[in-house]
N, C-alpha and C positions, 0 to 999 in steps of 0.2 A: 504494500500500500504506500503508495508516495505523497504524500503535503506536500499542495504547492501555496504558497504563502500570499499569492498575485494573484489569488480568486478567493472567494467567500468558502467559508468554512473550510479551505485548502484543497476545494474541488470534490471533499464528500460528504458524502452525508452522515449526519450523528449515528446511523444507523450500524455505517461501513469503520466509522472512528473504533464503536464500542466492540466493534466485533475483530478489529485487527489486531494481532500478535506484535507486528512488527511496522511501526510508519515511519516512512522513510522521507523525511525533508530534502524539497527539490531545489537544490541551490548548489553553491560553489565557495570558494573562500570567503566571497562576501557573509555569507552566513557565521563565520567566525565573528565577523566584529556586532552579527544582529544580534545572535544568539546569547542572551541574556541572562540572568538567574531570572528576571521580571518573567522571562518567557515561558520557561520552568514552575514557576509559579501561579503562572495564568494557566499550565495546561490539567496541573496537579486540579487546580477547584472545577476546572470544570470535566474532569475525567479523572472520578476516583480510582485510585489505586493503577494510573497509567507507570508506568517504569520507561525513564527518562538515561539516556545514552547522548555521550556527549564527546567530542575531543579534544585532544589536550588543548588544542589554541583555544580553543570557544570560550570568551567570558561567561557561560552560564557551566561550567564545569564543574563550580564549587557545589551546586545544587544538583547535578545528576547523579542517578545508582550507581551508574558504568561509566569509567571513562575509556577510551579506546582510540587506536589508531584509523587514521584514513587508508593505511598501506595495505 
């Protein structure tokens, strides 16, 4: 499942969010500097118990489960 951030609801529906395993954020390095703890935070209330992956560059690392590599 891929979020894209450039359309509403990241192009799914609550339906496809609550039901997917694994969402994959459609972007590029830009996203290191979007990618927030704020964003993290915004996705926690509105999707409990979502598990948040993150890498090492990304300002929002301090607040995700996983941190990992891009390689």
């Amino acid at each position: 499942m891929v979020y894209d951030p450039h359309r509403p609801g990241g192009g799914l529906t609550p339906e496809r969010l609550a039901a997917a395993t694994v969402i994959l954020w459609k972007g590029h390095c830009s996203v290191h500097g979007r990618f927030s703890a704020h964003c993290v935070d915004d996705v926690r209330a509105r999707i409990p118990g979502v598990t948040c992956w993150s890498t090492r560059a990304a300002r929002g690392v301090t607040k995700a489960d996983h941190v990992g590599s891009t390689e």
